[in-house]
N, C-alpha and C positions, 0 to 999 in steps of 0.2 A: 299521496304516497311518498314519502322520504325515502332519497335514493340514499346510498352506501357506496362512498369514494373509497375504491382498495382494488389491489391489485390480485391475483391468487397466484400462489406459490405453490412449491409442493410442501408447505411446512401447511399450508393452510390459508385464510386470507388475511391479508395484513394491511393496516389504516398507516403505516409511519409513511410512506409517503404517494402521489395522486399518480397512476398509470390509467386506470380504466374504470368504467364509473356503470357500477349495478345497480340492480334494485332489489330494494332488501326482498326476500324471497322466503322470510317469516311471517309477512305480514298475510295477513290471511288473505287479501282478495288474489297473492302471485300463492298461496299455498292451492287455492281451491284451482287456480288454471294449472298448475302443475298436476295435480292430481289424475288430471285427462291424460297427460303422456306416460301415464303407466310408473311404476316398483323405480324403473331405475334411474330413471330421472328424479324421484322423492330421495332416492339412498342418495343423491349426487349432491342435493341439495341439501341435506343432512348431515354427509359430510364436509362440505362447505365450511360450516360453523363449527366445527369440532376443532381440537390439537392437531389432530393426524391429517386434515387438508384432505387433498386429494388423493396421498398416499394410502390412506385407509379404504378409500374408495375402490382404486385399484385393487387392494389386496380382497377388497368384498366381491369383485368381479370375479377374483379370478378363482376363491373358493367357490361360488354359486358356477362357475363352468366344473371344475372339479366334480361336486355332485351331479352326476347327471339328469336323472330322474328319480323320482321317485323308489322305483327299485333298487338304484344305485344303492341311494340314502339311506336304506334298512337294510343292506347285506352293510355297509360302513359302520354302523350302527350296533349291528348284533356281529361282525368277522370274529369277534373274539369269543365271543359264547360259542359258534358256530367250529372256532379253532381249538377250546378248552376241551367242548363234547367229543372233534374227531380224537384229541389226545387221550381223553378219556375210554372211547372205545378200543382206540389200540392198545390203551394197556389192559384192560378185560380181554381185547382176544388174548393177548399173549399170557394173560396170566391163567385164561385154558387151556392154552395149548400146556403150559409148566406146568397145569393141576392135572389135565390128563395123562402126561407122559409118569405120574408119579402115584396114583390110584393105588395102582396095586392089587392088591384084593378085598378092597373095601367093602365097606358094608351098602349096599343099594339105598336104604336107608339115609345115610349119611351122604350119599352121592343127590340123592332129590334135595336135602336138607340144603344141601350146598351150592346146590343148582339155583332153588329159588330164594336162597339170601343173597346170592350173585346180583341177581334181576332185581330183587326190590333196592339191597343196599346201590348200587349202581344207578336206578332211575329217582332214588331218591337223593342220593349228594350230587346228581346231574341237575335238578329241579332247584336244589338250594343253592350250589353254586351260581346258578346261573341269577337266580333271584340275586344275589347277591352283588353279583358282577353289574347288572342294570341297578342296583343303586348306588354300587361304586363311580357306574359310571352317567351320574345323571346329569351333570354341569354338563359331561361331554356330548350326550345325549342333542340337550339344549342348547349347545351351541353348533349342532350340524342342525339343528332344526334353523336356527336363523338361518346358519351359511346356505340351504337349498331355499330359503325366501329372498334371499338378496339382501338380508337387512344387518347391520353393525352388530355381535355380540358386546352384552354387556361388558364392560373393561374386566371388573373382580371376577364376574362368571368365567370369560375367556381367561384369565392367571389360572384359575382354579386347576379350568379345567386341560389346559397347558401339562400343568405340572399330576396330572394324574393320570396324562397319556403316558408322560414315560414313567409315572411310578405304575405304570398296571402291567406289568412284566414280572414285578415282584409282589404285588399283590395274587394275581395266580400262583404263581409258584409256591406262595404260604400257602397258599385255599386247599392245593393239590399235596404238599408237603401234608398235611394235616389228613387229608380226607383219605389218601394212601398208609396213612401212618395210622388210624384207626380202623381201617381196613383190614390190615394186616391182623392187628390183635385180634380182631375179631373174628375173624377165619379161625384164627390159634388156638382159639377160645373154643371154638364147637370142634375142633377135633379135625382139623378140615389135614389134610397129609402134606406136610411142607409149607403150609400156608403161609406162618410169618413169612417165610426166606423167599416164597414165591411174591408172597405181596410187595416186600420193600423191594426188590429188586425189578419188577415191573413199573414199582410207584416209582423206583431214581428217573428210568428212562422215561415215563409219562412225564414228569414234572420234566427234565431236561427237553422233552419234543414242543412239548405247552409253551415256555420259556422262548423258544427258538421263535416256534409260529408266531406267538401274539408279536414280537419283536419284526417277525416276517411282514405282518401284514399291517404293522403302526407305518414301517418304510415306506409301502407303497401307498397306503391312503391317509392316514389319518397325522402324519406328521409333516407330509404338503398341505395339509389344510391348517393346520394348527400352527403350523411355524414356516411360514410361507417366505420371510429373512433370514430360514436357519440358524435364530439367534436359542436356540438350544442349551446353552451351554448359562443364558442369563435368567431361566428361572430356579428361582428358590425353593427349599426343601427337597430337592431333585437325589434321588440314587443312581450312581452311574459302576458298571461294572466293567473292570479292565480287560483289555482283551486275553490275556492271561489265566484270567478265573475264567472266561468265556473258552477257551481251548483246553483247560483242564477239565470243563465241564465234560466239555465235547468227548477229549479221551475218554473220560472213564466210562460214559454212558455207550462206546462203542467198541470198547475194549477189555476195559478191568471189570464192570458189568456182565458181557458174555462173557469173560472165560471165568468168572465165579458161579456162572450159573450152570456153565458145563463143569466146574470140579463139583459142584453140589449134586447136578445130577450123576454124575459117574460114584460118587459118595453115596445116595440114595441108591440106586440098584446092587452097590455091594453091601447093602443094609440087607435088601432082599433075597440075595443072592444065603447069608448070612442065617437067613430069619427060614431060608427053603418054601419061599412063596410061589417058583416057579421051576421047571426044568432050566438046565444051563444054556439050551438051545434058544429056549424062548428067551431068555433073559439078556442071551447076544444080541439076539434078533431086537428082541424091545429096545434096549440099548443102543442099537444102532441107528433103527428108526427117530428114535428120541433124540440122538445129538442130531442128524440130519435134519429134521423138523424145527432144532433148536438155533441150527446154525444160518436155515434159511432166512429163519424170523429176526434172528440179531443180522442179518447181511442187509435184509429190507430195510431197518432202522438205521441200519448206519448210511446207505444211501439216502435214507430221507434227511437225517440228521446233513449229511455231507450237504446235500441241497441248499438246503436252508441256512446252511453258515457259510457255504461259498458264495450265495446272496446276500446274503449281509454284509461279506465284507467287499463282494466287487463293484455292486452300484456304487456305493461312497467312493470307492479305488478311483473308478473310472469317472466318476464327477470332478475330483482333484486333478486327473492328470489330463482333462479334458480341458480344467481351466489354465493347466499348466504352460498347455500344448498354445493357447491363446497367448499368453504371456510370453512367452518363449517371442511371437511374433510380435510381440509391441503393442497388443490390444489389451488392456486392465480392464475391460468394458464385461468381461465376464464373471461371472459368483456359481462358485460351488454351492447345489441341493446338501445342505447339510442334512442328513436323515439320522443320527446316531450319537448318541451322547458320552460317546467312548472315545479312545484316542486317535479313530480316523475322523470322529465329526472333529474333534477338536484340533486336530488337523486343518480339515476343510474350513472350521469357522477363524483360525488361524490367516491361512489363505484369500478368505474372502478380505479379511482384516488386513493382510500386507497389498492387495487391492486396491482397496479403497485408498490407503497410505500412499500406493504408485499415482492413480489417478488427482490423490490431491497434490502429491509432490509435482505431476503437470501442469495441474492448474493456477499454483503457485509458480511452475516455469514459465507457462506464459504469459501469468499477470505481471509477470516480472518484468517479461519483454516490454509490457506495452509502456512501463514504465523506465526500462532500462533496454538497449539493444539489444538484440539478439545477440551480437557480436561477442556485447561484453561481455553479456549472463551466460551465454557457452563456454565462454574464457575464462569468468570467475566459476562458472562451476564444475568446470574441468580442473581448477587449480594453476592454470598457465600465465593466470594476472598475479604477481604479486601484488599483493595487496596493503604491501608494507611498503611501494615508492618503487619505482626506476624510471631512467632518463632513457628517453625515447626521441627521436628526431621526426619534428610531424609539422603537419600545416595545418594551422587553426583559422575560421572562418568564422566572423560574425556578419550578422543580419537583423537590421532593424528598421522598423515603420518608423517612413516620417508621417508629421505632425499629427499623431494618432490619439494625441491628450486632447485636441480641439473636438476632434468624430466623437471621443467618448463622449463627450458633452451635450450633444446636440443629435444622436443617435439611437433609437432606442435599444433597452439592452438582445434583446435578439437578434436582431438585424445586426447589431455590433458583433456578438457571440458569432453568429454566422458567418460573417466575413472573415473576425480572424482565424477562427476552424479551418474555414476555404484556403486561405493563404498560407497556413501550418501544414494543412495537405498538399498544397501545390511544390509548396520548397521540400518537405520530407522529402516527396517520392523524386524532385532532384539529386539530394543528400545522398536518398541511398542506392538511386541508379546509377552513381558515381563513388561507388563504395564509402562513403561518405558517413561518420556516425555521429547523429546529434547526443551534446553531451545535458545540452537541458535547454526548457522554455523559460525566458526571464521574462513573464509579462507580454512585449509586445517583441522583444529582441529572442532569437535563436543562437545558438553557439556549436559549431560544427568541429569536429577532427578529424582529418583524411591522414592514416598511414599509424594510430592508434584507435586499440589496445595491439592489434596484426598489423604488424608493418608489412611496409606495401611499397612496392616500387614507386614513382614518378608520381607521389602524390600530389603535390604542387601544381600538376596538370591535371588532375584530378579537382582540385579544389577551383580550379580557375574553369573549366567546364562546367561544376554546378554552378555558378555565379550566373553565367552566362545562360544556363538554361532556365534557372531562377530568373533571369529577365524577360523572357518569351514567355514563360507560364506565366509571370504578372501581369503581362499586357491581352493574353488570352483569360485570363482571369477579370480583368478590369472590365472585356466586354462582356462577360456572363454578369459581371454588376450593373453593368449599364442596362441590358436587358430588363434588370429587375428592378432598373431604378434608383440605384446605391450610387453613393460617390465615387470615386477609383482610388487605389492606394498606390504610396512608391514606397520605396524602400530604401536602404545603403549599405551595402556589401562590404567588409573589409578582410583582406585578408595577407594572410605574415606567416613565414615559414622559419622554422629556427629547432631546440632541444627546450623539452618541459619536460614538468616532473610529473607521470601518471601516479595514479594512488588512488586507496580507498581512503576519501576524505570524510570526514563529520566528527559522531560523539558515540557515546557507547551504545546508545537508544537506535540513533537514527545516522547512517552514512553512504554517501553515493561517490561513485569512478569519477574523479574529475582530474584536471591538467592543472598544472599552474608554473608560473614564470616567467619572463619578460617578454617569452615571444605571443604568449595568452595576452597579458597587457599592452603590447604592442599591437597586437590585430582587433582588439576592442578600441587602441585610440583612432586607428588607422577606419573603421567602421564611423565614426566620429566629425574623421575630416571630411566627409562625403559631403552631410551638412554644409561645411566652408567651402567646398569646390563646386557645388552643384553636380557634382557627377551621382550614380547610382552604384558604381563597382571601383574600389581602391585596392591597389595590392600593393605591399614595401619593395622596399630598394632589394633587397633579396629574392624576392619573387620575380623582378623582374629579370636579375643576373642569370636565373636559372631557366627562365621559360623566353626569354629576347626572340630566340629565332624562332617561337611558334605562332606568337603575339604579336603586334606591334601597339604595343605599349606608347601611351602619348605621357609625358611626363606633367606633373604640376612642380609648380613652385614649393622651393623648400622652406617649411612651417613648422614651427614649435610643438609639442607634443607635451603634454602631462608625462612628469617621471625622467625627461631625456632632457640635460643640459644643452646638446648639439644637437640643431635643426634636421630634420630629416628628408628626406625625400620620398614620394610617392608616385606612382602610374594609373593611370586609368586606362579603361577599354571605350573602343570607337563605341559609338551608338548602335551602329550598322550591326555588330556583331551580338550573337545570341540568338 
């Protein structure tokens, strides 16, 4: 059995380079043992091998929790048939209650004719609508058939059926547009009393409640399943309608709606009134009844109507200001449910978007550190470093392994690696327990600044502390190598306090914060002479003027230097100390 070196990511598993070492889990003799631990362990491994990694796996989990059972899965399934039909009956009641208040003195005749073309027209564009709607909606069908097995929809099938979630909002509303709008004639046609004006005016509100619902109930089920990244806004062929057209809707089907159907009825009884179909008394009376019975019916609708659009728009509301309320505290770690493809999802996917942007602008803040100090990357991204040069008064520190070209030699490279990681560790957390900021690693040499890019009081004494503590970690360092068998390292410290020039140095690609100036070249030749004196910590003729009474500085002999025509002087520290 041929193993498979890769690591898994959440991008999926990747061979570029060796972390942890599997076994391929296609080959049939680990497919037939997997097989025993059950659905979710096969989807795990399935997805494995895929683009989406483990990511897809996730999003499989957590549709298949979403479906509950079986019963869930077919009210999911059919909520839209189920929402089309309620829409459906509420505008039949309402369009008897408007056919009865409008009778008159019809003929009986005509009143049965109308009764049972009600019932048949009505269970028969309920039957084909609905037919229709389960093949419009068969991709979607089949892809909650997967999501309750546990198992990956197809990629095409899942786009398809994506984008036919949200175009099936306007797919009802033409089905209802039409089957209202033939309705109507058709009543007109047998003589039915007011029919056109009763039918379109019942079929605006049906189709506007239809519209509301399927849209009500895509939010709560079917567009967590379907778009579980709330990336809504990235499928194609998609109709989206502005919240504008969606509140003009709303008016009119709960306003300009009923009061045309109360000027039509108040119209209609003084037809009657005109025609002498009843006494005046009855004809108040009817009248009366009739708006009351008309007013209860359009107050029911506009509460239902109200419902379902202040649902619609405060889930989204409150998922935005929910992630808001996170952000506000410094945590990016949250993502708006984008559930709507209008201008608060695209709000929300917005939001998730300026997220994502905060968290990778972190992640780039603190790769930054690891690379650049803290110090500096707060200074430079605050603006407080110029970045164009200024002179600053600081004490620069170098530090370098002796004889570390013979170790590489004769070392292997791990145990090489190891050591100088250790010893990089040991001096950093010197450097920076003395405020201290290294400005880079040269190979085997370090280079420090105490009192830049923030100046700092007594850094001098600052710089002369790490040194010194930099000596005791070494030697508690040397014995953790001897433990393990390794040879012991030393080092040589130098260090020169004077004015350099800070800046952001390099090229247009590529540039980092560095110092430069004579007192930088000064404290790297002074690091130098450690080599020639045997000592392990040097500091110049200046470092010692300033720091004399805390120190007792032993003097060496005055030696030539790279760069300086007149011999210099240096000091060293007792051994005792550190």
């Amino acid at each position: 059995m041929a193993d498979q070196i890769f690591p898994i990511t959440a991008a999926g598993p990747s061979r570029d380079f060796t972390v942890f070492r599997w076994p391929d889990f296609r080959n049939k003799l680990w497919a037939d043992k997997l097989h025993r631990f059950g659905p979710k362990v096969n989807i795990f491994v399935k997805c494995l091998y895929k683009p989406g990694g483990l990511a897809d796996y996730s999003d499989i989990m957590n549709q298949a929790r979403l479906i509950k059972n079986k019963f869930y899965k077919f009210y999911v399934a059919n909520e839209v048939i189920i929402g089309n039909t309620f829409a459906l009956l509420v505008g039949d009641w309402m369009t008897n209650i408007f056919f009865d208040n409008r009778v008159g003195d019809a003929p009986e005749e005509v009143l049965i004719m109308v009764y049972y073309l009600d019932l048949s027209y009505g269970a028969v564009m309920t039957v084909i609508m609905s037919v229709l709607i389960v093949l419009y909606e068969r991709s979607i069908r089949q892809c909650l058939t997967a999501f309750h097995r546990s198992e990956p929809a197809d990629p095409g099938l899942l786009e398809k059926a994506r984008r036919r979630v949200l175009n099936e909002p306007y797919f009802i509303v033409i089905m209802d547009i039409i089957v209202w709008l033939l309705g109507s004639f058709l009543f007109w046609a047998v003589g039915t009393p007011g029919g056109i004006w009763v039918g379109l005016g019942s079929g605006l509100i049906t189709v506007t409640l239809a519209f509301f619902w399927v849209e009500h109930v895509s939010q709560h089920t079917r567009i967590p399943l379907f778009f579980p990244k709330g990336d809504l806004s990235t499928v194609q062929g998609v109709k989206s309608i502005s919240l504008r057209v969606r509140f003009t809707s709303l008016i009119f089907a709960v306003s300009i709606v009923p009061l045309a159907f109360i000027h039509i009825t108040i119209h209609r009884f003084r037809q009657m009134q005109m025609m002498d179909e009843m006494s005046l008394l009855d004809l108040v009376q009817r009248l009366d009844d009739t708006i009351i019975r008309e007013s209860a019916v359009f107050m029911v609708v506009a509460v239902a109507f109200s419902f379902l659009v202040l649902h619609h728009l405060k889930r989204p509301v409150a998922e935005i200001i929910r992630v808001m309320a996170h952000v506000k505290k410094g945590d990016f770690s949250q993502k708006a449910q984008v559930l709507t493809n209008d201008e608060i999802g695209f709000a929300g996917e917005m939001l998730n978007a300026m997220n994502q942007g905060l968290v990778e602008r972190e992640l780039i803040k603190d790769t930054f550190g690891k690379y650049v100090d803290r110090r500096i990357r707060d200074e430079i991204l605050s603006g407080k470093v110029p970045l164009d040069g200024e002179r600053k008064e600081a004490t620069i520190l170098f530090a370098d392994l002796r004889n570390f070209t013979p170790l590489v030699a004769v070392t292997p490279a791990k145990e090489l690696i190891y050591m100088l990681n250790s010893y990089f560790n040991e001096i950093s957390r010197a450097i920076d327990r003395n405020d201290g900021l290294i400005l880079q690693f040269i190979g085997d040499e370090v280079e420090a600044v105490f009192g830049a890019p923030v100046a700092r009081e007594g850094h001098e004494a600052d710089a002369v502390k790490t040194a010194l503590e930099m000596r005791g970690r070494l030697e508690l360092l040397n014995k953790r190598f001897e433990v393990r068998g390794m040879p012991p390292i030393a080092h040589g410290v130098g260090i020169h306090t004077g004015p350099v020039l800070a800046a952001n140095i390099g090229s247009a690609y590529r540039s980092a914060y560095s110092l430069i100036g004579d007192t930088v070249n000064m404290a790297s030749r002074i690091q130098g002479l450690t080599k020639e004196f045997r000592t392990d910590i040097l500091v110049s003729e200046e470092m010692q003027a300033r720091l004399k009474n805390r120190y007792d500085f032993i003097p060496m002999p005055e030696t030539s230097v790279k760069g300086k025509s007149d011999p210099v002087r240096v000091y060293s520290l007792p051994k005792d100390l550190g």
